[in-house]
C-alpha positions as CSV (number, residue, x, y, z in Angstrom):
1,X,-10.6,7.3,8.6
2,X,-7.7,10.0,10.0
3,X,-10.1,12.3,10.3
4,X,-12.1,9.4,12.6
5,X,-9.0,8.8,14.2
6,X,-8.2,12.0,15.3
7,X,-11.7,12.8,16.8
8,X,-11.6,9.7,19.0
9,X,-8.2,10.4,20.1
10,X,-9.2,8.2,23.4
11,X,-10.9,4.9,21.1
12,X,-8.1,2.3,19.7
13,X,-8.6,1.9,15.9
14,X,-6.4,-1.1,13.9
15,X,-6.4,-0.9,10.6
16,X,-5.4,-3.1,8.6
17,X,-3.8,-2.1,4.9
18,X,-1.2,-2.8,2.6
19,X,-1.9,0.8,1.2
20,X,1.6,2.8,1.1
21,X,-0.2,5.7,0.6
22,X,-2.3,5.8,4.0
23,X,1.4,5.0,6.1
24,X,2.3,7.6,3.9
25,X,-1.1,9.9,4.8
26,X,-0.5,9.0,8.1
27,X,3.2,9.9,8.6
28,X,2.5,13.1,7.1
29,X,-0.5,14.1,9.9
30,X,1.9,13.3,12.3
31,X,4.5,15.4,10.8
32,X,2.0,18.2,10.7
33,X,1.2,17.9,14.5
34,X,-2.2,16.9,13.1
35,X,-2.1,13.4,14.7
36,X,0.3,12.5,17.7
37,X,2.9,10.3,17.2
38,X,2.0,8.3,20.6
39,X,-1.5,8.0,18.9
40,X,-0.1,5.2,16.2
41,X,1.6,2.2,15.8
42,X,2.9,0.6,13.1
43,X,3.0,-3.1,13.2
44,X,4.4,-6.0,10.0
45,X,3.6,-9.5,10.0
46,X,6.1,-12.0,8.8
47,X,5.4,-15.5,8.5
48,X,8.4,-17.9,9.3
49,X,9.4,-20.9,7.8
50,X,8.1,-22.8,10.7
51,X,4.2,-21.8,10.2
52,X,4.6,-19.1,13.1
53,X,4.2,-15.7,12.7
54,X,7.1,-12.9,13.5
55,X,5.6,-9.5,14.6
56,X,7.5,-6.5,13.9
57,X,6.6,-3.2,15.2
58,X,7.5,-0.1,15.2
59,X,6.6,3.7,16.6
60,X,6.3,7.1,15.1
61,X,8.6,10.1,15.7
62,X,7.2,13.5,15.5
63,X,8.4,13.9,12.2
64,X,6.4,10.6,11.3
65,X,9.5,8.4,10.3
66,X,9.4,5.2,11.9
67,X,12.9,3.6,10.9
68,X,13.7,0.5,8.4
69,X,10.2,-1.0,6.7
70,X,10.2,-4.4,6.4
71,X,12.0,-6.0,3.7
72,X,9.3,-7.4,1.5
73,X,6.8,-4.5,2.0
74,X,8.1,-2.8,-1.4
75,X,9.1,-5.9,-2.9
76,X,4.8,-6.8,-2.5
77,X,3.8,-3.5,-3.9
78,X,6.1,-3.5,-6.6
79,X,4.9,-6.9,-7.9
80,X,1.9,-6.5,-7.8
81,X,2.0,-3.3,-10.2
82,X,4.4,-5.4,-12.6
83,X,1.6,-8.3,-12.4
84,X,-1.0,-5.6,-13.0
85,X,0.9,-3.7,-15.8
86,X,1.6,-6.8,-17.6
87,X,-1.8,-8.1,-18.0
88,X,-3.0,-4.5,-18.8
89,X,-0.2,-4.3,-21.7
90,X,-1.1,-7.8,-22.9
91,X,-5.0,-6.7,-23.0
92,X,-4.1,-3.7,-25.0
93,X,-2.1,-5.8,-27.6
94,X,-4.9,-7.9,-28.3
95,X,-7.0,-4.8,-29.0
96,X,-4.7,-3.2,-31.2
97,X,-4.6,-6.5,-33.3
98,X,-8.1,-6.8,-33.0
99,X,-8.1,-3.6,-34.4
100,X,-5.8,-3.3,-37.0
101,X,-7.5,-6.9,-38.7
102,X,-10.6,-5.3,-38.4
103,X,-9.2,-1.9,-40.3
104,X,-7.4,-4.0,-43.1
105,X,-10.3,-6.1,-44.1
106,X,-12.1,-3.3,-44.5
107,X,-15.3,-3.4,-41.9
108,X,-17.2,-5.7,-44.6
């Protein structure tokens, strides 16, 4: 998709993605002078308590920092991993019990 992007430097592309690591792919072309800061734009959607919807944007440098990220982008991330790990712990449990009753009676 950068590589897309940085053909068509003329075309507009939005993508969206809660994927840290293609800001992070991103910020790092632009760092590289691969991909010119004026080229992107980095926008967060937050939804107030109202119903309406509070954009938040934000620009590149040519280092490819852009400033403060919003305060629940990590915050979503993070949870989701814990909510991931935790179901992936809980499945391995049950294997390992599943196992060791299996290994104690013996395979009959």
């Amino acid at each position: 998709m950068i590589e897309s992007l940085q053909r068509e430097m003329i075309a507009t592309k939005c993508v969206e993605t809660h994927s840290s690591l293609l800001l992070l792919g991103t910020q790092t072309l632009v760092a590289e002078g691969k991909l010119p800061p004026e080229m992107v734009k980095l926008h967060w959607f937050k939804l107030q308590e109202d119903g309406s919807t509070q954009i938040i944007s934000a620009d590149l440098d040519e280092t490819g920092v852009f400033g403060d990220w919003p305060e629940d982008f990590a915050t979503v991330t993070l949870d989701t991993e814990d909510r991931y790990l935790e179901t992936a712990q809980k499945r391995l449990k049950g294997r390992e019990r599943e196992v060791t009753w299996i290994s104690q009676r013996g395979d009959r």
